[in-house]
Backbone as numpy.savetxt, mean C-alpha at the origin, in Angstrom:
# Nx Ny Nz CAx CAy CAz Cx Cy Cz
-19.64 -11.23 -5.46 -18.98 -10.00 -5.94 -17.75 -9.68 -5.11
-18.16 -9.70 -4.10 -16.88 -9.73 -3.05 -15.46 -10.66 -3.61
-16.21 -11.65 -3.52 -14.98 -12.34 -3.64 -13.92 -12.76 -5.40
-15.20 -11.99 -6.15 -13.77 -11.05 -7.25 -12.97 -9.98 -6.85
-13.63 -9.23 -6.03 -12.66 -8.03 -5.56 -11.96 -8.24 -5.01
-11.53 -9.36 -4.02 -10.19 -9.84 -3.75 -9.34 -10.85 -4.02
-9.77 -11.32 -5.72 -9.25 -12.21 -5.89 -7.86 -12.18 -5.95
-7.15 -10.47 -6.18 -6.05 -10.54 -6.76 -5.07 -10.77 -5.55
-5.62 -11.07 -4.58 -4.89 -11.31 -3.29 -4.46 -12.99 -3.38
-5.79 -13.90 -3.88 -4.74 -14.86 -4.15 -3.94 -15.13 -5.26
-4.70 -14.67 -6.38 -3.61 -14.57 -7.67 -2.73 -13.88 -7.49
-2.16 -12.93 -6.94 -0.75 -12.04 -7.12 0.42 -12.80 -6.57
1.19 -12.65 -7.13 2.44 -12.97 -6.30 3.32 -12.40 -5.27
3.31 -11.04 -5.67 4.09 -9.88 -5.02 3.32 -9.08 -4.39
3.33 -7.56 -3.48 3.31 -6.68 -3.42 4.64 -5.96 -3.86
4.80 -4.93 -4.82 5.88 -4.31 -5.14 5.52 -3.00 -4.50
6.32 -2.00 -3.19 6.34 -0.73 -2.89 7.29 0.09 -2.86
6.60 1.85 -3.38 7.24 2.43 -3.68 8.04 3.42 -2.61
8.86 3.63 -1.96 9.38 4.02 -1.14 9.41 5.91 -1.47
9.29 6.62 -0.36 9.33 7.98 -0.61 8.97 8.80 -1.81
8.01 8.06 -2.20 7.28 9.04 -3.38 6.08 10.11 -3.33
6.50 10.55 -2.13 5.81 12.04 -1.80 6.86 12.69 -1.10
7.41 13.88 -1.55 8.34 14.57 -1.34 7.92 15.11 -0.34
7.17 15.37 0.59 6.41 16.18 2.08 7.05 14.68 2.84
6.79 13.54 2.63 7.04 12.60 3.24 8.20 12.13 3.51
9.10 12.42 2.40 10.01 12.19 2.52 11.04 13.06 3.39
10.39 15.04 3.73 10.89 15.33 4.33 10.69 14.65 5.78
9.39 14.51 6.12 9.32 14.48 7.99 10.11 12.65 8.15
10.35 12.34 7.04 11.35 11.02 7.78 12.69 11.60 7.47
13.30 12.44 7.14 14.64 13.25 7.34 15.27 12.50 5.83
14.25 12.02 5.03 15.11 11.83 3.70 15.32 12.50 2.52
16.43 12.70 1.77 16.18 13.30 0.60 15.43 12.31 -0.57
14.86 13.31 -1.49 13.74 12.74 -2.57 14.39 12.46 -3.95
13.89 10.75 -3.66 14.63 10.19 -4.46 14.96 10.74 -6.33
15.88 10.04 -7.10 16.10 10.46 -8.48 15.11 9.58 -9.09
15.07 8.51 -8.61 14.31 7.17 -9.27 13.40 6.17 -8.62
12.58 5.53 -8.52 12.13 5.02 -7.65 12.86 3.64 -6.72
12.33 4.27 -5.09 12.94 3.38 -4.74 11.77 2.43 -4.16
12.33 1.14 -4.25 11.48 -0.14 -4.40 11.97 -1.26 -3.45
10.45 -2.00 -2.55 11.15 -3.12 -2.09 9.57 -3.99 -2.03
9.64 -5.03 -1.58 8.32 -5.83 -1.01 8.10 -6.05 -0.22
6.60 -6.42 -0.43 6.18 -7.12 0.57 5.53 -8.54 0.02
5.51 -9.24 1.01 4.64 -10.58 0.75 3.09 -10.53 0.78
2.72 -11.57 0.02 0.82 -11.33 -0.43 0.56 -11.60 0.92
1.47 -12.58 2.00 0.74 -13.17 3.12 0.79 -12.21 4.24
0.80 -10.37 4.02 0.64 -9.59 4.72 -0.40 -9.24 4.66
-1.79 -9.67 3.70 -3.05 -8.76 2.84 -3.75 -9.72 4.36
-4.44 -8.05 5.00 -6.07 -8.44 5.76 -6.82 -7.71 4.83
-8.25 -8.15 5.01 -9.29 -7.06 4.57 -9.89 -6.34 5.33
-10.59 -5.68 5.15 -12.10 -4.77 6.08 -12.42 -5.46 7.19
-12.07 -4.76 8.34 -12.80 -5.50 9.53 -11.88 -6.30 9.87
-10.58 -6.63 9.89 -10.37 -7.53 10.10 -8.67 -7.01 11.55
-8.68 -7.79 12.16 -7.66 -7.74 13.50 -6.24 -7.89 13.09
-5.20 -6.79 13.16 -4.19 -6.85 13.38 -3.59 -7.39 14.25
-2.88 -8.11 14.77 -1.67 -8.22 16.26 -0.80 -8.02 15.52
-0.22 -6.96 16.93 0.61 -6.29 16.78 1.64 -7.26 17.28
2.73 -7.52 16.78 4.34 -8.58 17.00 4.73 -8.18 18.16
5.12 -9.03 18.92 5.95 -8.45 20.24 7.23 -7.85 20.12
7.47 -8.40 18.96 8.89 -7.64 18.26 8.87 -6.06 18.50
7.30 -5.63 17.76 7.40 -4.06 17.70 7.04 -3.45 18.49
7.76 -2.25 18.87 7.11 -1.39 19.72 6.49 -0.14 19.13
7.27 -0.19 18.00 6.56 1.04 17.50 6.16 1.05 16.13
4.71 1.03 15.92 4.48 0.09 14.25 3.58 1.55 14.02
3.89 2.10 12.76 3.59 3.22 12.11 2.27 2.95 10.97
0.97 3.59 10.41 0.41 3.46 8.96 0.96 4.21 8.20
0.92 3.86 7.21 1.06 4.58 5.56 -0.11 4.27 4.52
-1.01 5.31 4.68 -2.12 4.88 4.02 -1.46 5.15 2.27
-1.99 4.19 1.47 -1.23 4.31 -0.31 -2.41 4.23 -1.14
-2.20 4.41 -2.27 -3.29 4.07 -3.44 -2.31 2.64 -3.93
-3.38 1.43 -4.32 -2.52 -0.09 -4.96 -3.01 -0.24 -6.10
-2.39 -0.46 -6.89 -2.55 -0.74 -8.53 -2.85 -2.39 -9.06
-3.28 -2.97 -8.99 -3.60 -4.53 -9.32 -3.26 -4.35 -10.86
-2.30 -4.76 -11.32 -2.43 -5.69 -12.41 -3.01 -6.88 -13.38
-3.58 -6.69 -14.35 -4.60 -7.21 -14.95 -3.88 -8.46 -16.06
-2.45 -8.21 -16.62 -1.31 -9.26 -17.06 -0.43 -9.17 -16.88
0.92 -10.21 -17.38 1.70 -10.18 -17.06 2.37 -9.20 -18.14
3.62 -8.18 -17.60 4.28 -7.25 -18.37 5.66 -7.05 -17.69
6.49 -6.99 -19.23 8.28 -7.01 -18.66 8.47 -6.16 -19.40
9.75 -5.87 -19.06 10.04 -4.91 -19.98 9.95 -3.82 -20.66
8.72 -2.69 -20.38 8.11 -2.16 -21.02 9.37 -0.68 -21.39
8.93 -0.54 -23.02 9.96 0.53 -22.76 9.43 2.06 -22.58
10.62 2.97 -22.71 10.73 3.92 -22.11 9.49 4.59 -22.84
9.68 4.62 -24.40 8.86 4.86 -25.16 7.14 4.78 -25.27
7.00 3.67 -24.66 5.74 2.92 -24.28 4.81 4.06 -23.98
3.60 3.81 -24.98 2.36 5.25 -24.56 1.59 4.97 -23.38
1.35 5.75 -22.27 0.57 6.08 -21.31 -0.86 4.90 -21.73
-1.43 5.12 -22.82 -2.20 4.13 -23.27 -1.66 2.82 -22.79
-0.77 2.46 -23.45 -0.25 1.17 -23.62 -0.15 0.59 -22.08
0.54 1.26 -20.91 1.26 0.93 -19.77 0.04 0.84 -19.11
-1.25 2.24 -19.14 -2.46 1.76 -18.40 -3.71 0.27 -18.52
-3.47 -0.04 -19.83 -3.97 -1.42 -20.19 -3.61 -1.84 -19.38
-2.71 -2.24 -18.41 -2.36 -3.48 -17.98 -2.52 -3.33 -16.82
-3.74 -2.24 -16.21 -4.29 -2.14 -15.09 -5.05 -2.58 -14.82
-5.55 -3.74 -13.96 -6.65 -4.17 -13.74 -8.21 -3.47 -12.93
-7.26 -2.88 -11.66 -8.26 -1.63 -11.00 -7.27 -1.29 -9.45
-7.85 -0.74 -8.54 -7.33 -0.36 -7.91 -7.56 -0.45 -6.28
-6.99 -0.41 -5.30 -6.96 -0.68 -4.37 -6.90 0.37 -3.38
-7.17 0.49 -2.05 -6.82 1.06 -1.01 -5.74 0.55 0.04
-5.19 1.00 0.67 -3.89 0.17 1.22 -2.97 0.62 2.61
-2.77 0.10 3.42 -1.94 0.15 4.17 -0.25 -0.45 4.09
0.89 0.42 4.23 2.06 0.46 3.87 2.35 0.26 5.42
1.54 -1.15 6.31 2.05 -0.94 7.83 3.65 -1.35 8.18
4.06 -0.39 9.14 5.86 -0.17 9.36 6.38 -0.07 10.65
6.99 -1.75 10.81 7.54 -1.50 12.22 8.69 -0.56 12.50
8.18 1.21 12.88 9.43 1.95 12.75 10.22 1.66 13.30
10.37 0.68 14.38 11.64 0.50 15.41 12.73 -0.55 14.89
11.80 -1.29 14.16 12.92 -2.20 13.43 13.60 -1.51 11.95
12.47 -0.67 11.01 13.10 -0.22 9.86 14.13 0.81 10.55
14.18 0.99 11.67 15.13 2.39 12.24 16.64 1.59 12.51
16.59 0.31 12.55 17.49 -0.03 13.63 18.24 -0.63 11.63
17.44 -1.46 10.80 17.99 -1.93 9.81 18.33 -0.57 8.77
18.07 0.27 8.95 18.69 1.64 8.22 19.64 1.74 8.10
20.02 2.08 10.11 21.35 2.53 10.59 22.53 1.45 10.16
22.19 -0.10 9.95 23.05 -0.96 9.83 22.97 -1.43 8.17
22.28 -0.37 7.58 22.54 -0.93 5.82 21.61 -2.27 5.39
20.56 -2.86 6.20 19.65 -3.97 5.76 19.27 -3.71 5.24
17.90 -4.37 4.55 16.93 -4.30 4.23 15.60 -4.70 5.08
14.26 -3.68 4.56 13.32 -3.45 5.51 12.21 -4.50 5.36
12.37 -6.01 4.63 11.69 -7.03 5.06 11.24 -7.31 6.20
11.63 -7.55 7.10 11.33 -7.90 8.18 10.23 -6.38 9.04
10.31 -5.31 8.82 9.54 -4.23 9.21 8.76 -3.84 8.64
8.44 -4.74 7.43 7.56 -4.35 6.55 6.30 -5.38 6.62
6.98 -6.51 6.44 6.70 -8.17 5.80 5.55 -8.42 7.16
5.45 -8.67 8.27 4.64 -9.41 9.05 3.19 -9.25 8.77
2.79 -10.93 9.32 1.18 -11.24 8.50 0.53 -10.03 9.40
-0.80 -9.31 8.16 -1.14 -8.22 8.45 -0.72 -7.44 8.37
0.71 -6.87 7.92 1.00 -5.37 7.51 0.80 -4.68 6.38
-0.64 -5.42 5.53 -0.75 -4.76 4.28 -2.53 -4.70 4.22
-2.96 -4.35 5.15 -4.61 -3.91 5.12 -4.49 -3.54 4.09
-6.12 -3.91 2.95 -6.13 -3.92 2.04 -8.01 -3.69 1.75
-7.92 -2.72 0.80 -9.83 -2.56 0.43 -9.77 -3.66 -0.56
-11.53 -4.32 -0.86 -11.72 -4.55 -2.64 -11.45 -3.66 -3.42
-11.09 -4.40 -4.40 -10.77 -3.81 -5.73 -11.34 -2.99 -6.65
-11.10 -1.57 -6.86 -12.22 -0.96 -8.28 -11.75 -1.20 -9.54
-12.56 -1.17 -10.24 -11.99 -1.79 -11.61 -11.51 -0.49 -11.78
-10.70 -0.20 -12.88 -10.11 0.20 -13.53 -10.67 1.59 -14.06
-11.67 1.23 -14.56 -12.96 1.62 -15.31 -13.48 3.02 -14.43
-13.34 2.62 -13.46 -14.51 3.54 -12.27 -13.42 4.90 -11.90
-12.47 4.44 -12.45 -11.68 5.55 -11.88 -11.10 6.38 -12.98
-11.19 7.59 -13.43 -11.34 8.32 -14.25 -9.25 8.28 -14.33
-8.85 8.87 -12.87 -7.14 9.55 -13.05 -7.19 9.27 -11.70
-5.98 8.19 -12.03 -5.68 7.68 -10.50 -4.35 8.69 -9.70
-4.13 9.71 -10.77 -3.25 10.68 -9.66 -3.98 12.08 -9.60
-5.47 11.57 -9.04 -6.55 12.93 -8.80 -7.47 12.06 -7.64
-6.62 11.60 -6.87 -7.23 10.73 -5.59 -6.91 11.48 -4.31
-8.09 11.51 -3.11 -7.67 11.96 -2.62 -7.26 11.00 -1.28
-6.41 10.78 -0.26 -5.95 9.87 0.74 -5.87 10.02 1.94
-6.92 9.70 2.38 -6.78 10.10 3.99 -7.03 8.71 5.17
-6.42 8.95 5.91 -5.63 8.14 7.16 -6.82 8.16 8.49
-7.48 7.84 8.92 -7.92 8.05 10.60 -8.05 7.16 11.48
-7.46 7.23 12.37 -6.83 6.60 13.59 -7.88 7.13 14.82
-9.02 6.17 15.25 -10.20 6.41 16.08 -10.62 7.80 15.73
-11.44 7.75 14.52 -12.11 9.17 13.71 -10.78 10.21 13.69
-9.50 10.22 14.25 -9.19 11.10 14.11 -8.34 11.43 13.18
-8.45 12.53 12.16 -7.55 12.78 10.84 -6.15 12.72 11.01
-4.98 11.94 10.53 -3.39 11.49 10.17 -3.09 12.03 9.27
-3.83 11.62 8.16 -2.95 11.71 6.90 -4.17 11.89 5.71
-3.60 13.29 5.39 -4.70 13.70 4.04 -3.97 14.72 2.95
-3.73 13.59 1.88 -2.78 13.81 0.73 -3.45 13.20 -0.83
-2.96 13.41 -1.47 -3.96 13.70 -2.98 -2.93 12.66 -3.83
-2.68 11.59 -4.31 -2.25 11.28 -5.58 -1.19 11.96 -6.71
-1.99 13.43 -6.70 -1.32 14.59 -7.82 0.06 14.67 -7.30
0.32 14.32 -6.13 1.55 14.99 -5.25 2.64 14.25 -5.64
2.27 12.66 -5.81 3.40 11.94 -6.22 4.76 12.44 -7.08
5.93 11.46 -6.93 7.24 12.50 -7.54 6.86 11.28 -8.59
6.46 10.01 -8.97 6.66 9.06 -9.62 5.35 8.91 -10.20
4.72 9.14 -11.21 3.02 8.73 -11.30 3.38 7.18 -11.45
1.67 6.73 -11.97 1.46 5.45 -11.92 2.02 4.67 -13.05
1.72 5.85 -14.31 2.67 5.09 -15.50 4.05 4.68 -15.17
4.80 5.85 -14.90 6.38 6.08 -14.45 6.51 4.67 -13.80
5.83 4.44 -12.45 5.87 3.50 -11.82 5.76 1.85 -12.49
4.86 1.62 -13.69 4.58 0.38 -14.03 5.51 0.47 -15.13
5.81 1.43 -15.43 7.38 1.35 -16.32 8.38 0.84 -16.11
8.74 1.63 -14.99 10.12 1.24 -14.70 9.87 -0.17 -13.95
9.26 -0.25 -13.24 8.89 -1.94 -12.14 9.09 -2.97 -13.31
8.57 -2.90 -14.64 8.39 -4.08 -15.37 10.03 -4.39 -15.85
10.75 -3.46 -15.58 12.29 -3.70 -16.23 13.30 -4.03 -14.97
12.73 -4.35 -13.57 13.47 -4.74 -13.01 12.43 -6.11 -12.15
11.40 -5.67 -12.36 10.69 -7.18 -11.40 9.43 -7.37 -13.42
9.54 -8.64 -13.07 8.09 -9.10 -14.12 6.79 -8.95 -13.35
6.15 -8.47 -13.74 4.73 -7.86 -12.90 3.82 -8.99 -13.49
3.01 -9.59 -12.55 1.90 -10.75 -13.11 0.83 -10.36 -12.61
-0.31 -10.79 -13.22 -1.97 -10.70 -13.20 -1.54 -10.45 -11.26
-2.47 -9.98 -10.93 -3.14 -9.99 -9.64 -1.62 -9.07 -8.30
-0.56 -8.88 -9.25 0.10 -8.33 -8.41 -0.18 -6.92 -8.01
0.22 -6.58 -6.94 -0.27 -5.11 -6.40 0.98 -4.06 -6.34
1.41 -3.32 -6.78 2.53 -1.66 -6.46 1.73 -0.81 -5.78
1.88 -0.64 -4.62 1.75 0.42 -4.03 2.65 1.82 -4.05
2.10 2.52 -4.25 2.39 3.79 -4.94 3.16 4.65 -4.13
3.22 4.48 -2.36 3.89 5.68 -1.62 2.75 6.33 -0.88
3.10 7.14 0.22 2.37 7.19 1.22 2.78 9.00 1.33
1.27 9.87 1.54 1.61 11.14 1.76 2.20 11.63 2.88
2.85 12.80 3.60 2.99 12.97 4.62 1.97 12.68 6.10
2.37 12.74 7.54 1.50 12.63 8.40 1.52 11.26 9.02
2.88 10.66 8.56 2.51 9.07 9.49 2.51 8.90 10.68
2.60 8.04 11.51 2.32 7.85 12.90 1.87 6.79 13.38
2.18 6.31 14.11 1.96 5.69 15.60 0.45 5.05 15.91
0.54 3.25 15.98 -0.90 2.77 16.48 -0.94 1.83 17.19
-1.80 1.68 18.33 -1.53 0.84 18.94 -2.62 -0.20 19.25
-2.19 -1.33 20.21 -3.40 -1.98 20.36 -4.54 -1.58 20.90
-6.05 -1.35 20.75 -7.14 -1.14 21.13 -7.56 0.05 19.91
-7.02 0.68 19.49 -7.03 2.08 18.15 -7.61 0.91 16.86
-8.86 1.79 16.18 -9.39 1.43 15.02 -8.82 2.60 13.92
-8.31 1.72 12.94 -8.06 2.15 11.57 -8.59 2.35 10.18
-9.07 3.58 9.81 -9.69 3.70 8.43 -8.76 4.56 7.69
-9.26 4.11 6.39 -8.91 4.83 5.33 -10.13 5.11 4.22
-10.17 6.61 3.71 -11.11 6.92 3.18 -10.32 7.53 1.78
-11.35 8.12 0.56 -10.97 8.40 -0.68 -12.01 8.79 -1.31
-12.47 10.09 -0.88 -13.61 10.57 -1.38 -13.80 11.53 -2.78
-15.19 11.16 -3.26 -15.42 11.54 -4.54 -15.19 10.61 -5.38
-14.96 9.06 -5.15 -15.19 8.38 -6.08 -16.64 7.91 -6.03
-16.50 7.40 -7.17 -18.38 6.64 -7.75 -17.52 4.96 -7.69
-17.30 4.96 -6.67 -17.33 3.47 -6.03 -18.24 3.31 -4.88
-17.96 1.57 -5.13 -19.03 1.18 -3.74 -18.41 1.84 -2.39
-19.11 1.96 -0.91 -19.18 2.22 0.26 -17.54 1.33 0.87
-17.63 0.46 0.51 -16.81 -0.70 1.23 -15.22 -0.13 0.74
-15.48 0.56 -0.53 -13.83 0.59 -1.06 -13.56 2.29 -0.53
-14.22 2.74 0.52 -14.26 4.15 0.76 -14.24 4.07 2.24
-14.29 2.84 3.14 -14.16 2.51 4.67 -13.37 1.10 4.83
-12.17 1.13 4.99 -11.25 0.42 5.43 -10.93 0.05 6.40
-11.08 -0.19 6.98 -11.23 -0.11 8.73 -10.64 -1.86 9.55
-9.31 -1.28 10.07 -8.82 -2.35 10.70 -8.81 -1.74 12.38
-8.54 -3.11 12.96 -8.55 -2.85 14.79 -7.31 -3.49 14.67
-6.87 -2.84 15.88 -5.37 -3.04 16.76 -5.44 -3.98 17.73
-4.97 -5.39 18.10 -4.93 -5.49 19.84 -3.17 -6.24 19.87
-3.07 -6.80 20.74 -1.67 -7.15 21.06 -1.50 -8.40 20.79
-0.61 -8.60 20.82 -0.02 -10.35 20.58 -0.10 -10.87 21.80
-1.13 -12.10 20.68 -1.09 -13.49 21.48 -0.73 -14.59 21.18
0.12 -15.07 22.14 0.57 -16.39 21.44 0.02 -17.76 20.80
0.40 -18.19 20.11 -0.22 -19.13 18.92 -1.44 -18.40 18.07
-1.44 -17.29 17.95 -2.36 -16.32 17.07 -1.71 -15.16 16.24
-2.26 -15.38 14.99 -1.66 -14.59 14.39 -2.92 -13.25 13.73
-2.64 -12.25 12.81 -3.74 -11.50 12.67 -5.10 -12.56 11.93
-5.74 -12.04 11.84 -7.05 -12.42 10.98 -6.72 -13.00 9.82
-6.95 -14.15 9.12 -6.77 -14.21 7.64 -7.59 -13.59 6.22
-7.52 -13.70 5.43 -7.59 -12.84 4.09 -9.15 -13.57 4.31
-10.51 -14.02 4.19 -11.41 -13.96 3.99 -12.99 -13.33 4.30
């Protein structure tokens, strides 16, 4: 059973994320809230699961969570238009995920100021802790979730879905007219206010209570330690 719930980690191709789509969030990083969504990736070869060891890059000094809700895709869809019924756009949900949006702030700070892009502060193996998958099914309204962050039991980040500036339709709308979305790919949705700062030896959960899911998709839980050389984080199994 397990290992359907993460299958879409090897089937996907992409992670597609949504940048500042909680307007609280977008204030405490000093940004204004976007008109449209803003979008970049990550690579599948960032996905750990439950339990599993981060190292932290010697690169970073300062690597931030963003706990998200992830959308798995169930086919492939382009194009979809504007018109397209809420019906129509949610079909092509497969189920849903729990997620870490992990962010080396010192490098996305430094590629800001100079106009890059935030690959490289985004992208490293392990910056996309990841729960099994709920189907689809189990989840009544995926923007009536609630999202919370804790960093050694202690509460970060506790934000609701409803808050989003972009829902999930909006989101698989517009994504299909600029990237082709395939079976097993993941959009992460945006991260509520409350981010912050983790370091090596600090354990990481993420919780989402009041669903009628299993235990496992409701405790997320990654550990921190430091980089070692010729080691990289934990792999996906």
């Amino acid at each position: 059973m397990a290992a359907a719930r993460r299958a879409f980690a090897e089937l996907g191709k992409k992670v597609v994320c949504v940048g500042r789509n909680f307007g609280k969030h977008a204030a405490e990083m000093g940004e204004a809230v976007p008109t449209e969504p803003l979008l970049f990736l990550k690579p599948t070869s960032s996905y750990i699961f439950d339990g599993s060891t981060l190292r932290i890059p010697k690169a970073v000094t300062e690597l931030h969570h963003e706990v998200e809700l992830g959308v798995v895709m169930k086919h492939r869809v382009q194009q979809l238009s504007e018109t397209a019924s809420r019906e129509e756009i949610m079909a092509s949900v497969d189920g849903y995920v729990l997620a870490y949006d992990m962010t080396a702030r010192c490098l996305q700070s430094k590629a800001k100021k100079a106009g890059l892009p935030w690959s490289v502060a985004k992208g490293y193996d392990g910056f996309c802790p990841v729960s099994d998958m709920v189907d689809a099914a189990a989840v009544s309204d995926p923007q009536q979730l609630q999202l919370r962050c804790y960093v050694d039991e202690q509460l970060r980040q506790d934000g609701s879905t409803a808050d989003m500036i972009f829902d999930v339709p909006h989101l698989i709308q517009y994504i299909s007219n600029i990237f082709t979305l395939e079976a097993g790919d993941v959009i992460l949705t945006g991260t509520p206010d409350g981010v912050g700062p983790v370091q090596a030896g600090q354990v990481m959960r993420v919780s989402s209570r009041a669903l009628p899911v299993p235990p496992r998709w409701s405790l997320v839980a990654c550990h921190f330690s430091a980089h070692e050389a010729g080691h990289n984080s934990t792999p996906l199994g």
